[in-house]
C-alpha positions in Angstrom: 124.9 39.6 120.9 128.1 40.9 119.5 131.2 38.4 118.9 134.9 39.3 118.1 135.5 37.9 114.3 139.2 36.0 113.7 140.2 39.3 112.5 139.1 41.4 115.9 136.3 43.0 114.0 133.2 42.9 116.1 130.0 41.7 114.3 126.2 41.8 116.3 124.4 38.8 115.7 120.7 37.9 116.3 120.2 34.9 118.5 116.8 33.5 118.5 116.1 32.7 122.2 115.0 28.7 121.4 118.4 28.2 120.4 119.4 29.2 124.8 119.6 31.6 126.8 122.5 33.9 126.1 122.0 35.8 129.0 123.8 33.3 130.7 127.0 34.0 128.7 129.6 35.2 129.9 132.9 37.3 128.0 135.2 34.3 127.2 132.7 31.5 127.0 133.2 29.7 123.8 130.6 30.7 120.8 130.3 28.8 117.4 129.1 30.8 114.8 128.8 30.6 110.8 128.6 33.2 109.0 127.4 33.7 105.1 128.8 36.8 103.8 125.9 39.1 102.1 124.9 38.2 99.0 124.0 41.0 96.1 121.1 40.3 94.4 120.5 43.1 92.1 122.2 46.6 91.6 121.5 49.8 89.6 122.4 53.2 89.5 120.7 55.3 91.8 120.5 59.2 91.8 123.2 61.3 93.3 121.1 63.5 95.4 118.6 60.8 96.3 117.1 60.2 99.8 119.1 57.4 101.6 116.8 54.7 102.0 116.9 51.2 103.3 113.9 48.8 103.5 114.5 45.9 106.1 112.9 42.3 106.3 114.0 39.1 107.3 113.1 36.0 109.6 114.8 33.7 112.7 113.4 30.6 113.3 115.2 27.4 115.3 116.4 24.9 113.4 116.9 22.4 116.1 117.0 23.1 120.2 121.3 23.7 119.4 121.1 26.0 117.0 118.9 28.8 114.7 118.9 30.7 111.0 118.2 33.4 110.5 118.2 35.6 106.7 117.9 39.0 106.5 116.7 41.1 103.1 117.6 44.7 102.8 116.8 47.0 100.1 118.9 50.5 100.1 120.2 53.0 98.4 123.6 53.4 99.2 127.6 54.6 97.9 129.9 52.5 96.4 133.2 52.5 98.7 135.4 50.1 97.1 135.0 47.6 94.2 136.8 44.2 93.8 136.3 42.7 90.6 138.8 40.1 90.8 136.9 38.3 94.2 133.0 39.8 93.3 133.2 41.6 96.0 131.3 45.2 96.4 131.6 47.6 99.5 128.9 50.0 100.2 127.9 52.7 102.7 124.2 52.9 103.6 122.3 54.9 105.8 123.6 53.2 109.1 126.9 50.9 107.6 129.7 50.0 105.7 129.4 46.5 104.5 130.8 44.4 102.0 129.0 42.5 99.7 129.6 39.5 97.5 128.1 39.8 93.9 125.9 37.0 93.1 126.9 37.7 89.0 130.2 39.2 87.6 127.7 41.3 85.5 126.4 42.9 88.6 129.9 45.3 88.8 130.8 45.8 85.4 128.7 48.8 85.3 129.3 50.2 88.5 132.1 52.7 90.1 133.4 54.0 93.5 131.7 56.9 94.3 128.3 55.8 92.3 124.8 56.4 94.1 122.9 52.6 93.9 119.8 51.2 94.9 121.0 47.7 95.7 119.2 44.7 96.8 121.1 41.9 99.2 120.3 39.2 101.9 122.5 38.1 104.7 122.1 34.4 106.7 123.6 33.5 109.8 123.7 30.2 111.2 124.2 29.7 114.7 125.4 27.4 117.4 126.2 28.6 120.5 128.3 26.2 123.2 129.9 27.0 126.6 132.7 24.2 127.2 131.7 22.5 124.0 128.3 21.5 125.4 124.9 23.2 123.9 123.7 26.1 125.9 120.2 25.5 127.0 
């Protein structure tokens, strides 16, 4: 499913079906949605002229009939875009995106820079509840 963020960014989401049947939505229907920025775990240098890489894993499961989790593990080699040391915050390019990551450890940038090649390691989560007129979509 793909939502419109406050800021008009669209982000795809994966809904696990127990949670309802989003099929049934419709553009306008209300949609509550948490998001958990990514989370960077570990980060090293990587070779310029390495093979971009990225190694996927994750899991969905329903936490109740109203709503689901679901965390999602990548392992890449990617570019460093942009680096904010003031907020912890990392943005890379990988073989498919541009995403920004928030450092788990201030010790995790110090030794980086933009343009550097880096085999990172991050998860995402995503909590979900999903409503149509405030009632639970079923």
């Amino acid at each position: 499913m793909t939502l419109l963020q406050e800021s008009g960014e669209p982000i795809d989401v994966l809904v696990d079906p127990s949670v309802g049947d989003v099929s049934t939505l419709k553009t306008g229907d209300t949609v509550a949605i948490t998001y958990s920025r990514a989370l960077l775990i570990r980060a090293g240098k990587a070779p310029a002229d390495g093979i971009r890489e990225r190694i996927d894993s994750g899991f969905s499961t329903a936490q109740s009939l109203e709503s689901s989790l679901s965390m999602h593990r990548v392992q890449a080699v990617a570019t460093v875009e942009k680096i904010d040391r003031a907020n912890r915050l990392l943005t890379l390019r990988d073989s498919t995106r541009t995403l920004t990551l928030e450092a788990s450890s201030e010790g995790l940038l110090n030794v980086l820079k933009v343009g550097d090649s880096v085999r990172v390691d991050f998860v995402e989560a995503t909590a979900i509840r999903i409503s149509r007129d405030a009632a639970p979509l079923h």
